[in-house]
DOPA-169216 format. One record per residue: residue in one letter; x, y, z of N, C-alpha, C, O in turn. Coordinates in steps of 0.02 Angstrom, whole numbers, always signed. Layout:
REM residues N
REC  code     n.x     n.y     n.z    ca.x    ca.y    ca.z     c.x     c.y     c.z     o.x     o.y     o.z
REC     A       X       Y       Z       X       Y       Z       X       Y       Z       X       Y       Z
...
END
This chain:
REM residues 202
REC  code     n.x     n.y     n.z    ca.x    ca.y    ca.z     c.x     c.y     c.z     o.x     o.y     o.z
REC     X   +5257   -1676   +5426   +5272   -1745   +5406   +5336   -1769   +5437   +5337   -1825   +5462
REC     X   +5383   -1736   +5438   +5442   -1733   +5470   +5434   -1763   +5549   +5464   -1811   +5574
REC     X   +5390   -1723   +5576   +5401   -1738   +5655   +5345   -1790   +5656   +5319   -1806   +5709
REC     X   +5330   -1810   +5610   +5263   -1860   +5631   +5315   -1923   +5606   +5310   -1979   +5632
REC     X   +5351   -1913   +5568   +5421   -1964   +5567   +5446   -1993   +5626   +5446   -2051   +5647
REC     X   +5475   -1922   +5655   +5505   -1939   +5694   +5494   -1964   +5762   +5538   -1990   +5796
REC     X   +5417   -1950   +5783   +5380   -1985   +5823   +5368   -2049   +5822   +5358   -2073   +5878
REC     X   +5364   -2090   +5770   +5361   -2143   +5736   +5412   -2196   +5770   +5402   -2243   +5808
REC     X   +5469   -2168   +5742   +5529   -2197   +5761   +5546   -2173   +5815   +5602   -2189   +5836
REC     X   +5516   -2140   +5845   +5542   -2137   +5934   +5486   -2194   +5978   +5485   -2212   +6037
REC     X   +5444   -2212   +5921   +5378   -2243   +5967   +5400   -2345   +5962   +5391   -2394   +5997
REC     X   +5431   -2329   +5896   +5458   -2388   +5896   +5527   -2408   +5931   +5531   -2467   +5950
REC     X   +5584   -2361   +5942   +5630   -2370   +5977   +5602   -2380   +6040   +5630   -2422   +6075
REC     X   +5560   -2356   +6061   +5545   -2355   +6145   +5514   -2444   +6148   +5535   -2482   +6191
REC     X   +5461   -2467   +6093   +5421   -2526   +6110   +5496   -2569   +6096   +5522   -2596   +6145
REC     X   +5532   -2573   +6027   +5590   -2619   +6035   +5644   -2622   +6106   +5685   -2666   +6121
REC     X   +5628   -2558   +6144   +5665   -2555   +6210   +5632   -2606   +6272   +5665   -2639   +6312
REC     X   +5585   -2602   +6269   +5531   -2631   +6320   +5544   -2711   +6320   +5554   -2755   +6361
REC     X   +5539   -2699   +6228   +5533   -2803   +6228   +5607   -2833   +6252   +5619   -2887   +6278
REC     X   +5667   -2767   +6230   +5711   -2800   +6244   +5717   -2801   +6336   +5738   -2849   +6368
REC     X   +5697   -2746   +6363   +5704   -2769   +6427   +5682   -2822   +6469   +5701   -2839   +6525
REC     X   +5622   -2855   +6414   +5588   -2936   +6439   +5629   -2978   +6452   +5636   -3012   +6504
REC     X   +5650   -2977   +6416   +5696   -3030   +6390   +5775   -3035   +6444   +5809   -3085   +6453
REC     X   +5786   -2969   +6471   +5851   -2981   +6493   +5837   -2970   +6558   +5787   -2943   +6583
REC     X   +5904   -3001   +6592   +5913   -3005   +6658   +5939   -2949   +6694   +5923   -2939   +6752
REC     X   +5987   -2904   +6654   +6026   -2837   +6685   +6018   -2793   +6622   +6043   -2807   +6567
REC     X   +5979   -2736   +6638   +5987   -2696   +6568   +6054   -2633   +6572   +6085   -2619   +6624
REC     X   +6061   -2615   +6534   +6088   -2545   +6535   +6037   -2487   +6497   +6012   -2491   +6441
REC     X   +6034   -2436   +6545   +6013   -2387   +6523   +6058   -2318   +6498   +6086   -2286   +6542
REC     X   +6062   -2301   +6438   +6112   -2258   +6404   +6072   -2197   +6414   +6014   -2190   +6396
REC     X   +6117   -2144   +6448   +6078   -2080   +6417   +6140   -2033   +6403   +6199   -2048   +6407
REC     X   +6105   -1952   +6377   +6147   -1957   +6322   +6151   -1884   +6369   +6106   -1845   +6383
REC     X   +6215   -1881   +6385   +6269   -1825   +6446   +6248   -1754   +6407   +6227   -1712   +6447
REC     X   +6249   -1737   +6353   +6233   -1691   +6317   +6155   -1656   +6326   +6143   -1595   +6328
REC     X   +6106   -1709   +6331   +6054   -1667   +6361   +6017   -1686   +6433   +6038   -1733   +6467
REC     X   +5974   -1657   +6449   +5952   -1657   +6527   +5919   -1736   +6487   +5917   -1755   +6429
REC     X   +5894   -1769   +6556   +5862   -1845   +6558   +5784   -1836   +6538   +5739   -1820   +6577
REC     X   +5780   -1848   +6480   +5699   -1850   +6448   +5641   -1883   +6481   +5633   -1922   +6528
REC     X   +5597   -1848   +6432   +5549   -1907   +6470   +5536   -1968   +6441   +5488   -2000   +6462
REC     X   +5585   -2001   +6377   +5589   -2060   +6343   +5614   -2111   +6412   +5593   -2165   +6433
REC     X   +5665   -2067   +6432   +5715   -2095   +6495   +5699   -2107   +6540   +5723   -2152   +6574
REC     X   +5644   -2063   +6558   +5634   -2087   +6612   +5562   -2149   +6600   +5558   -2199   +6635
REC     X   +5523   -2138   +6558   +5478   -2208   +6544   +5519   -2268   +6552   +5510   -2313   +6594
REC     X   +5575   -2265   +6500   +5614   -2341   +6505   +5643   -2362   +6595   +5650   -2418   +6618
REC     X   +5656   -2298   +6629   +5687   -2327   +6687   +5647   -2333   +6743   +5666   -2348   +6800
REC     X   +5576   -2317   +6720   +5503   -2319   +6764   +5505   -2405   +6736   +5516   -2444   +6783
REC     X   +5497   -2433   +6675   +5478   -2487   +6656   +5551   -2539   +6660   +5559   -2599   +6654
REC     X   +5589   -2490   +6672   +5647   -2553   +6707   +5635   -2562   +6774   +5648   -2621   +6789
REC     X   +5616   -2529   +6823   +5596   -2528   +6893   +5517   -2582   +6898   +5529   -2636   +6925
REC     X   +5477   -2578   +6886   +5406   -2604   +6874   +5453   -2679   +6858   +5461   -2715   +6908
REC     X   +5477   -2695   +6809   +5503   -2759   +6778   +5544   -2805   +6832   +5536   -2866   +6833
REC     X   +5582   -2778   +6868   +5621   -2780   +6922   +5690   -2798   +6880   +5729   -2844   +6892
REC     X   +5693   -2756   +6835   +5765   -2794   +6810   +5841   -2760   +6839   +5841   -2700   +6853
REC     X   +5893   -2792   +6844   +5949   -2755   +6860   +5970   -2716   +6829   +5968   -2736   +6771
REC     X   +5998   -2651   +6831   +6026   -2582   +6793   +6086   -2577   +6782   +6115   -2628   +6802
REC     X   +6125   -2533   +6756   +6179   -2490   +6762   +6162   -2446   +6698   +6145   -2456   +6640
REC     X   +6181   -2373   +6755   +6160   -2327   +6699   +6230   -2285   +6667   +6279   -2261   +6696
REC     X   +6213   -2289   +6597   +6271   -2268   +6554   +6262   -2191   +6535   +6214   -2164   +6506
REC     X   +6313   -2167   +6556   +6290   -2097   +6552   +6363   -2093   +6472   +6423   -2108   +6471
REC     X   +6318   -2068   +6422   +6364   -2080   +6334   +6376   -2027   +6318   +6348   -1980   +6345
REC     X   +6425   -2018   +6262   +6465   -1935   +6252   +6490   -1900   +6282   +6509   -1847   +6258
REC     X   +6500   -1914   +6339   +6543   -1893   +6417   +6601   -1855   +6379   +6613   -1803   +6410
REC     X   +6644   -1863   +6321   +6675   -1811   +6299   +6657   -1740   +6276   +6699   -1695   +6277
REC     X   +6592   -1732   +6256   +6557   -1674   +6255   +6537   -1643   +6296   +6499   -1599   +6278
REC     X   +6550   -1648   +6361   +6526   -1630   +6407   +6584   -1589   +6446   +6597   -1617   +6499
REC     X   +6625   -1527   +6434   +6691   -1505   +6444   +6684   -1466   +6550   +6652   -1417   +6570
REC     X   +6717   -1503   +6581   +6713   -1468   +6638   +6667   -1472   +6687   +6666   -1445   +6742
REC     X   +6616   -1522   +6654   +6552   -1556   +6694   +6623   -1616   +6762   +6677   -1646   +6761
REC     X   +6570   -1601   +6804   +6591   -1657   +6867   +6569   -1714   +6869   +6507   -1713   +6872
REC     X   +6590   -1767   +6870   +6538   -1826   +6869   +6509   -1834   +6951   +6462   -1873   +6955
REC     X   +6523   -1812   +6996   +6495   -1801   +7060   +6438   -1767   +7040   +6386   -1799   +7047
REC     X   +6432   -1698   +7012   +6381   -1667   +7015   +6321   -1684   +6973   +6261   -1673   +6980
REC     X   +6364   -1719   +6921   +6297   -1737   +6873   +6240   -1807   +6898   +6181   -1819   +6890
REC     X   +6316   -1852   +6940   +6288   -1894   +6961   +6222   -1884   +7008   +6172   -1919   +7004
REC     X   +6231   -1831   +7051   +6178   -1785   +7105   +6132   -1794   +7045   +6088   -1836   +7053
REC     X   +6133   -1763   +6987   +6091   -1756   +6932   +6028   -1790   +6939   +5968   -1783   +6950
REC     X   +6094   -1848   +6922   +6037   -1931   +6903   +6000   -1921   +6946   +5945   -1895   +6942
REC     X   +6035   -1947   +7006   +5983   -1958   +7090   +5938   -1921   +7068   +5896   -1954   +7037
REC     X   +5927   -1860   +7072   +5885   -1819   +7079   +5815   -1826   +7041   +5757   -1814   +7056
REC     X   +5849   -1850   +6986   +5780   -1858   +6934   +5748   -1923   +6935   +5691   -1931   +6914
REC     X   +5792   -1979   +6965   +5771   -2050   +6940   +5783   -2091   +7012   +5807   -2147   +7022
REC     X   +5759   -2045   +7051   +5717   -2054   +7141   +5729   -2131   +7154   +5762   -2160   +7197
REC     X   +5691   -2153   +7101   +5676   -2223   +7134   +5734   -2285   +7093   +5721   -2342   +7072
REC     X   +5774   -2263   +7093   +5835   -2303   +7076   +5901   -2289   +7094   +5949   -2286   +7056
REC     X   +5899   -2279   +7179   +5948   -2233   +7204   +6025   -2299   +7215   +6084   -2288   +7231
REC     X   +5990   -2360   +7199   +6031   -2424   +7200   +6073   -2444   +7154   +6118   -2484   +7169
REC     X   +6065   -2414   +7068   +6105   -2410   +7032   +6156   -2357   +6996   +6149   -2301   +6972
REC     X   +6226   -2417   +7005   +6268   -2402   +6994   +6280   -2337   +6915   +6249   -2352   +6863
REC     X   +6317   -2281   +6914   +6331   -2251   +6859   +6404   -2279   +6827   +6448   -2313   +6852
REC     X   +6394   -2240   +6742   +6468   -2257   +6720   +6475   -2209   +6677   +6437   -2211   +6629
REC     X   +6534   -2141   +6681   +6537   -2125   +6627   +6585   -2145   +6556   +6643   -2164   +6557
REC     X   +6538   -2133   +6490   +6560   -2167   +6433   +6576   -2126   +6385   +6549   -2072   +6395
REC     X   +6618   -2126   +6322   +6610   -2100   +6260   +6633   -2163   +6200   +6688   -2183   +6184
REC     X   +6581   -2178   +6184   +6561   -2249   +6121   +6632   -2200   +6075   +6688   -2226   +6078
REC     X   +6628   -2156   +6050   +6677   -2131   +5998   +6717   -2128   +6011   +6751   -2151   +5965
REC     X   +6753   -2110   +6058   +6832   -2137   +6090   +6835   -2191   +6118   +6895   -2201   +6127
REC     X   +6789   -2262   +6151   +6794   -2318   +6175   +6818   -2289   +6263   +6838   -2326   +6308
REC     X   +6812   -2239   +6267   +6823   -2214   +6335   +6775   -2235   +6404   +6729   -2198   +6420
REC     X   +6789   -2290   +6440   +6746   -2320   +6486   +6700   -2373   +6454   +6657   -2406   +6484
REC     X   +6714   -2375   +6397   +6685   -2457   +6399   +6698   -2515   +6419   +6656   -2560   +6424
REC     X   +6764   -2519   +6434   +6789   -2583   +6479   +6748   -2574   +6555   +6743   -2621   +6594
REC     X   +6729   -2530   +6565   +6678   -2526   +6644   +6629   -2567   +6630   +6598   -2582   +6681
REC     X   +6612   -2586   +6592   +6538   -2587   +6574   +6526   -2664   +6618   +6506   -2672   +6676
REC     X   +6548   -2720   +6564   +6546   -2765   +6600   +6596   -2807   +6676   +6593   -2860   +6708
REC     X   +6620   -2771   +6675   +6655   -2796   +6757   +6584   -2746   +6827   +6575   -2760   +6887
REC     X   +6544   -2686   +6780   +6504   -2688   +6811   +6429   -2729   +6807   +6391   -2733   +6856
REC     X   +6418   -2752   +6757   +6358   -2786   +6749   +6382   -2860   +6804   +6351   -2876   +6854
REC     X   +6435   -2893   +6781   +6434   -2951   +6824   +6427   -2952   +6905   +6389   -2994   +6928
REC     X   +6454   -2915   +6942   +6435   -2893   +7001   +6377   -2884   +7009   +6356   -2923   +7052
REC     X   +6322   -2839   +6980   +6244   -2849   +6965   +6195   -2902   +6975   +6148   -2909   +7015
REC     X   +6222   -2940   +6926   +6194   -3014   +6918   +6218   -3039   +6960   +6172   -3071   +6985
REC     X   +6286   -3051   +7001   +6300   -3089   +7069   +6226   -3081   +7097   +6187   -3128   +7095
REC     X   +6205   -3007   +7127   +6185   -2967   +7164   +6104   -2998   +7176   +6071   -3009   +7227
REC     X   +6087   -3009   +7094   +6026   -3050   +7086   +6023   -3098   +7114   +5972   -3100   +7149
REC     X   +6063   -3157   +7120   +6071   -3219   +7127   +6075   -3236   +7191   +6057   -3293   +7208
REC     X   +6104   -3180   +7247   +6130   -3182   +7311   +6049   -3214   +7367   +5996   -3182   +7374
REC     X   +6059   -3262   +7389   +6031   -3298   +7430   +6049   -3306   +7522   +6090   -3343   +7548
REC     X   +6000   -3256   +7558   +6018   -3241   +7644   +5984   -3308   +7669   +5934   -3337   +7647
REC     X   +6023   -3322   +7717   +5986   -3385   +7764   +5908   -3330   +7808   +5902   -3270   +7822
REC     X   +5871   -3377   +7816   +5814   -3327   +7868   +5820   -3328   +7928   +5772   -3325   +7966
REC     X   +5887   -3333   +7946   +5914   -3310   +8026   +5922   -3231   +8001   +5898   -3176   +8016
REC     X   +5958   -3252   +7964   +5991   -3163   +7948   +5956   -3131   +7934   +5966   -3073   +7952
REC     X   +5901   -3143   +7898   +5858   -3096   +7850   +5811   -3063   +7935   +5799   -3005   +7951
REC     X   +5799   -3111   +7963   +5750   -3101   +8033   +5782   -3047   +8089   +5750   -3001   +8116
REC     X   +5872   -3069   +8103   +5924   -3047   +8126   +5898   -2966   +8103   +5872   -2929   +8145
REC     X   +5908   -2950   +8050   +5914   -2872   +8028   +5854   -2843   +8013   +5857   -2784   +7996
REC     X   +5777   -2880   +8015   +5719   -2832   +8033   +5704   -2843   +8090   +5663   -2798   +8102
REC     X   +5713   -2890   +8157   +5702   -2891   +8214   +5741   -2793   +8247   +5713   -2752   +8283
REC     X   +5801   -2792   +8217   +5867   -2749   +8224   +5807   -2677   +8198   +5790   -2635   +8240
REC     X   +5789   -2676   +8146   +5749   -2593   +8102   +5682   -2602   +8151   +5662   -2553   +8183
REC     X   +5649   -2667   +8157   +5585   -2644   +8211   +5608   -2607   +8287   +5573   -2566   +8317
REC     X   +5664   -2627   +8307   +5684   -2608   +8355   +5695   -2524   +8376   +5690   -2493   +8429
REC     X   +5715   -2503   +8298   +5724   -2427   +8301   +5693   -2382   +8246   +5712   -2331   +8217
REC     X   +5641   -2422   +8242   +5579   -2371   +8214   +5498   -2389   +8230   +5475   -2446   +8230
REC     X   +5461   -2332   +8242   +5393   -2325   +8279   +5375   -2385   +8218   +5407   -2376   +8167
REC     X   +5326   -2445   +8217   +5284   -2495   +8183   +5224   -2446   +8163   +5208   -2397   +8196
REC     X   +5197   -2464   +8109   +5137   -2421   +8087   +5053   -2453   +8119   +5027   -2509   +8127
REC     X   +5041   -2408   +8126   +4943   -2429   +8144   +4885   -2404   +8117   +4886   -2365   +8070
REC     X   +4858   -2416   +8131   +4779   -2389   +8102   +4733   -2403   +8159   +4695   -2450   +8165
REC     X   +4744   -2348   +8202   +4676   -2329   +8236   +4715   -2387   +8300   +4776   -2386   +8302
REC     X   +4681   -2428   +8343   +4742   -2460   +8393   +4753   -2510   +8364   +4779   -2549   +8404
REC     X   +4747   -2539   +8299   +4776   -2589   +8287   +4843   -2585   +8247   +4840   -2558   +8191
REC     X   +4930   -2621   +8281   +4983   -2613   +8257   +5006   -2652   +8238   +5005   -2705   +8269
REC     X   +5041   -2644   +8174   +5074   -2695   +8140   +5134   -2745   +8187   +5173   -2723   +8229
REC     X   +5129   -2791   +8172   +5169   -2862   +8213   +5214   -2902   +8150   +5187   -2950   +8123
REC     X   +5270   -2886   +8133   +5320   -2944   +8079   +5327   -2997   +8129   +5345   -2992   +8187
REC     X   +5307   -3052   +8094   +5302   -3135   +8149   +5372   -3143   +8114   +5410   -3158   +8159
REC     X   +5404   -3140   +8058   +5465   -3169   +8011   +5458   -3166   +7949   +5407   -3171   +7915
REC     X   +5541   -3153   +7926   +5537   -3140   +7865   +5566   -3203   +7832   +5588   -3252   +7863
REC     X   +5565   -3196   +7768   +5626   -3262   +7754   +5646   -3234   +7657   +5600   -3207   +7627
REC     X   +5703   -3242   +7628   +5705   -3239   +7576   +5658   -3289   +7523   +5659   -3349   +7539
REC     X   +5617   -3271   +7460   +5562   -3337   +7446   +5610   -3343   +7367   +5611   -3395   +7335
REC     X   +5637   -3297   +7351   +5654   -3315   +7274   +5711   -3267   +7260   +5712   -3216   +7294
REC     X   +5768   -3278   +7206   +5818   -3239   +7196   +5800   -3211   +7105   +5742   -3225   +7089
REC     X   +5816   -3196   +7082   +5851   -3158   +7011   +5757   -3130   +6991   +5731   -3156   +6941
REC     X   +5721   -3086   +7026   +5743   -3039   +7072   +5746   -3067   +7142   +5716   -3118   +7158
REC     X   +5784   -3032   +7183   +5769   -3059   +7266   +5722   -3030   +7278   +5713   -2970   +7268
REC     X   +5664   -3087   +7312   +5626   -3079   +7329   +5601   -3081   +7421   +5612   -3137   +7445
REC     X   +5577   -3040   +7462   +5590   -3063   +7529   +5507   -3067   +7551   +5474   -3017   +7540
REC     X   +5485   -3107   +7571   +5413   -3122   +7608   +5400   -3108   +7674   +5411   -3156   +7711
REC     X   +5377   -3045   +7707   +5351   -3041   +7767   +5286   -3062   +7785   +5234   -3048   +7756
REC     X   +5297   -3111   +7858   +5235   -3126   +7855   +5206   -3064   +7922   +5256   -3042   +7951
REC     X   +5152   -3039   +7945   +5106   -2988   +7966   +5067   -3019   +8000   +5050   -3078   +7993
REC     X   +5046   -2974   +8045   +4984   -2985   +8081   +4917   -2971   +8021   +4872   -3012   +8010
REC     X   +4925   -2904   +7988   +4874   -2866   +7924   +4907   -2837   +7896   +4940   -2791   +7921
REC     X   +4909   -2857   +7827   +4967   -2835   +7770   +4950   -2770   +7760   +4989   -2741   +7723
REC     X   +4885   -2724   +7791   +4832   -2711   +7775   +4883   -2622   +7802   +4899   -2577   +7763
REC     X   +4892   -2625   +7861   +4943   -2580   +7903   +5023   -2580   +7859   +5066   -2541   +7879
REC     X   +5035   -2620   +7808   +5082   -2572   +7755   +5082   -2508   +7744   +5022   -2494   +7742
REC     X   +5101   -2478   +7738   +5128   -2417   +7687   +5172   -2405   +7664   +5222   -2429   +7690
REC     X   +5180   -2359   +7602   +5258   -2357   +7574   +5313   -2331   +7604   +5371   -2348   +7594
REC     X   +5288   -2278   +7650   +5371   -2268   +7670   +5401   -2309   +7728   +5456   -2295   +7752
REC     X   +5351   -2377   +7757   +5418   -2421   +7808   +5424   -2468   +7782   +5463   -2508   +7806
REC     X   +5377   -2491   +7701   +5412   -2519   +7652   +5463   -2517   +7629   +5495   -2568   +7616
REC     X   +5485   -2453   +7616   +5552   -2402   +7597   +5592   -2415   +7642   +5648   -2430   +7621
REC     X   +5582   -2414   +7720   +5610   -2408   +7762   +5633   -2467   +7783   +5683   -2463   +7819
REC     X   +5608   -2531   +7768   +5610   -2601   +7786   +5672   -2610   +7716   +5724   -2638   +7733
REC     X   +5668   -2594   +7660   +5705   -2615   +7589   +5761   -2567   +7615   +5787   -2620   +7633
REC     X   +5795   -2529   +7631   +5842   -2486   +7663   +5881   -2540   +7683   +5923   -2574   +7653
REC     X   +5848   -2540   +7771   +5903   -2586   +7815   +5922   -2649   +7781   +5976   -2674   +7797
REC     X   +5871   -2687   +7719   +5890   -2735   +7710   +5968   -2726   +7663   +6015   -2766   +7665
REC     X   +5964   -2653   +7618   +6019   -2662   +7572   +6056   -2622   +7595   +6092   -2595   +7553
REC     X   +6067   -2597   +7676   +6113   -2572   +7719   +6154   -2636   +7748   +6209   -2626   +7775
REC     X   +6127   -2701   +7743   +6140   -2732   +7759   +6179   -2796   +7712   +6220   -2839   +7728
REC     X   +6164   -2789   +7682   +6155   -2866   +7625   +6181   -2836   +7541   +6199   -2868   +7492
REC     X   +6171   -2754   +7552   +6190   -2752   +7478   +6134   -2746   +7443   +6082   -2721   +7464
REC     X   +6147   -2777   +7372   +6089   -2791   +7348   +6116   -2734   +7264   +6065   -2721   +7232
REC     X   +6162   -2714   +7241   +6182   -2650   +7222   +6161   -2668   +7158   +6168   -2726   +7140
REC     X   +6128   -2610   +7107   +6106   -2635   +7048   +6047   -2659   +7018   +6026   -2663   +6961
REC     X   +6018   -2682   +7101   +5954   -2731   +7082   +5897   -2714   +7120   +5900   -2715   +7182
REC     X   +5844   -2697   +7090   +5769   -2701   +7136   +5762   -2762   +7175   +5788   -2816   +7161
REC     X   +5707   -2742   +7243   +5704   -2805   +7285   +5654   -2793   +7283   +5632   -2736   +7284
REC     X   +5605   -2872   +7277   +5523   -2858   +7302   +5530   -2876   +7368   +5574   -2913   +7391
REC     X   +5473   -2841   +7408   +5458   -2860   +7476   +5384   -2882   +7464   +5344   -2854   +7427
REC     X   +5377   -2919   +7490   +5305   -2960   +7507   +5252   -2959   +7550   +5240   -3018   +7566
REC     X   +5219   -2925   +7573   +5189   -2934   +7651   +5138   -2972   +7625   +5112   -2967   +7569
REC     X   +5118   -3028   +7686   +5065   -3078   +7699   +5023   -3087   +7756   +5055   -3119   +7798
REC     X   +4975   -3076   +7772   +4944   -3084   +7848   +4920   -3151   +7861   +4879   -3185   +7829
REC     X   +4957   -3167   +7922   +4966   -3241   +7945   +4879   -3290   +7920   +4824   -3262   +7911
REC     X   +4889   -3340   +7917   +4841   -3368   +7904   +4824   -3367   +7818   +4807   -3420   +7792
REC     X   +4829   -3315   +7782   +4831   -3325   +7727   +4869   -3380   +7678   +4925   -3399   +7696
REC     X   +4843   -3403   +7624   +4886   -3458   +7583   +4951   -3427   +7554   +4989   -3461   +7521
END
């Protein structure tokens, strides 16, 4: 009865987590330095990624943690939470107020980050620049062609490639295209959608 409790209230903390991430523009994700990154943790930061919302992850109780590196733990994070290699860490302890003044001088930078709007010289400028020095993908002899990109929407940034066949995507020069862009432009904190469209389409 106990653990069917406590399932309960882990099922409801997680759905009250979700709705609150609807709702907001930059979340923070807290995890707790004391144990390895769950798999509660990692659902919420799968469904913060899917959402496209902006991050910063709070790593909490950082005083319990005696002789830990924050370099190494940081490796940690990376390691486990792959696909959010863009947000920023902070370590915290809520019971001493230790690094909570980080908190928001990092969220606002974030939300800049959302908001940030490239002219489509530039945006064109720096994938003309990544087609240049990486093989284009194909299927069989037909190869992918970027005609231009252009930024279409901000808070999330959104970027629209238009294609010969959206069809010759794949994820890793998707990956590889979202790279140069936030090698370039930044972007720190925040998921970017990329768009592909094959010309002629609405």
């Amino acid at each position: 009865r106990g653990q069917w409790g406590r399932r309960r209230v882990e099922r409801y903390s997680v759905i009250r987590a979700l709705r609150a991430i609807d709702r907001a523009d930059i979340t923070l994700l807290v995890l707790d330095a004391t144990e390895l990154i769950t798999a509660q943790d990692m659902h919420i930061a799968g469904y913060i990624q899917q959402a496209a919302k902006g991050v910063v992850l709070v790593v909490n109780k950082w005083d319990l943690v005696a002789g830990e590196s924050t370099v190494e733990y940081s490796k940690y994070i990376r390691s486990r939470i792959k696909f959010m290699p863009y947000a920023p860490v902070l370590y915290t302890s809520a019971k001493f107020g230790q690094g909570i003044d980080k908190i928001m001088p990092q969220v606002c930078p974030v939300y800049q980050e959302r908001l940030k709007r490239l002219p489509t010289a530039e945006v064109n400028r720096v994938v003309q620049q990544a087609i240049a020095t990486h093989n284009l993908p194909r299927i069989g002899s037909k190869q992918l062609k970027i005609l231009y990109a252009t930024q279409a929407e901000v808070n999330p940034p959104t970027f629209v490639f238009f294609v010969n066949d959206a069809k010759l995507i794949h994820f890793s020069y998707r990956r590889f295209l979202e790279n140069k862009l936030r090698q370039s432009f930044g972007f720190a904190g925040t998921p970017i959608r990329l768009v592909f469209k094959t010309r002629g389409e609405p």
